[in-house]
C-alpha positions in Angstrom: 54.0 -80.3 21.0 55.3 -81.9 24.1 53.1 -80.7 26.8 56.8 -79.7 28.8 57.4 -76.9 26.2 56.1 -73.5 26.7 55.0 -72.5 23.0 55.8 -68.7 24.0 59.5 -69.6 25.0 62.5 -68.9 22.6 64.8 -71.0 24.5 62.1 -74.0 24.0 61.6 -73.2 20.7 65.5 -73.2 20.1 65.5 -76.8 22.0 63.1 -78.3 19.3 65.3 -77.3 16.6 68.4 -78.3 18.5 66.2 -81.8 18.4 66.1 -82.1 14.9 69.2 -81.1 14.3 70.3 -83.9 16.7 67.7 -86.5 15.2 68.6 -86.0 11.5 72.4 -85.8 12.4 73.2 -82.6 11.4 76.4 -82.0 12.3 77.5 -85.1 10.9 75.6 -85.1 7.6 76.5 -82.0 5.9 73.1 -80.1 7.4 74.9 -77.3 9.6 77.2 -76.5 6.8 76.7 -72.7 6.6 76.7 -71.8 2.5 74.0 -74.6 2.2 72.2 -73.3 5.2 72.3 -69.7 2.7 71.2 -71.6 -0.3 68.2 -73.3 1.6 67.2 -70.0 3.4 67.5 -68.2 0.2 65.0 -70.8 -1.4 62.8 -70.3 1.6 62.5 -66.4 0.7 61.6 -67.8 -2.4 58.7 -69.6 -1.6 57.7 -66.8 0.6 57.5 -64.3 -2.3 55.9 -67.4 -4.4 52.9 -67.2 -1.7 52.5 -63.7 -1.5 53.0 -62.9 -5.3 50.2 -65.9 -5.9 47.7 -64.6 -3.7 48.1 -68.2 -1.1 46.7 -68.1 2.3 47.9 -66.3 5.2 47.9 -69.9 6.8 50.4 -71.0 3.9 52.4 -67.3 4.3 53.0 -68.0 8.0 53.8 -72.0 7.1 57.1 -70.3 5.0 57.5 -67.9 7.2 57.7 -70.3 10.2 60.4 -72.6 7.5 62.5 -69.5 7.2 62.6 -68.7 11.1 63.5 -72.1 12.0 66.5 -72.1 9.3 67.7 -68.9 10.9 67.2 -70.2 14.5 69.2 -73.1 12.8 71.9 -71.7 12.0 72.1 -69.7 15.1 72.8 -73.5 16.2 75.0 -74.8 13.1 77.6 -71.2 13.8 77.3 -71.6 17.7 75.8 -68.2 18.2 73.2 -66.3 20.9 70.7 -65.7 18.1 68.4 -63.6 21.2 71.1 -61.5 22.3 71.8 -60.6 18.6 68.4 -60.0 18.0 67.8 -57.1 20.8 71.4 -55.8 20.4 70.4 -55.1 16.9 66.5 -54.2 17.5 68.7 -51.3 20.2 70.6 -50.1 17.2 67.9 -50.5 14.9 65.3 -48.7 17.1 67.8 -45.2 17.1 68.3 -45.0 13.1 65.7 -41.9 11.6 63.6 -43.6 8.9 62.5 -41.8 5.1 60.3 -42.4 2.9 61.8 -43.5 -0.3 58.8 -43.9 -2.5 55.8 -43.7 -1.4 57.7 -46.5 1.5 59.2 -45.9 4.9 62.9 -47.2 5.0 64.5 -47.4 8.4 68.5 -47.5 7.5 72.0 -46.0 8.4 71.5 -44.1 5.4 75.5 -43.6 4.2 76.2 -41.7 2.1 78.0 -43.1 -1.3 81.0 -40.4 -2.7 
């Protein structure tokens, strides 16, 4: 880690992936092109579920985890988006929905109802 970055800061951690984005070319290589940015988050989920469903490490958990964070941060990047100002106007809307068990599991949701 360069010893100017503040490991606790979004906007630093936002910089670094604006870095390799800019040091792999992704804009001009195909690598901010949103349905492949999908297709390699969805494959991300997968390993996620791989090391959970395998019994892995909480080290190797967090190593996915941290894969799939930086794709989403990514594409934040790629669509030309405020990723943190998304994130808190949704946590506000997300922290006023009622939640139910559906079972034996909590589910926070809109909860529409389907006719």
């Amino acid at each position: 880690m360069d010893s100017s970055q503040n490991q606790d800061s979004y906007d630093d951690m936002l910089g670094a992936i604006q870095a390799f984005h800019d040091k792999h070319d992704f804009k001009g290589t195909g690598g901010e092109d949103l349905p492949y940015r999908v297709a390699l988050m969805a494959e991300e989920l997968g390993e996620i579920s791989s090391a959970i469903t395998k019994g892995k490490s909480t080290e190797q958990l967090a190593e996915e985890c941290a894969d799939l964070m930086i794709l989403v941060m990514g594409t934040a990047i790629a669509a030309d988006f405020d990723l943190k100002q998304s994130f808190w106007k949704k946590m506000d809307k997300l922290m006023k929905r009622e939640s139910k068990m559906i079972n034996g599991k909590i589910r926070v949701s809109e909860f529409r109802d389907v006719n």
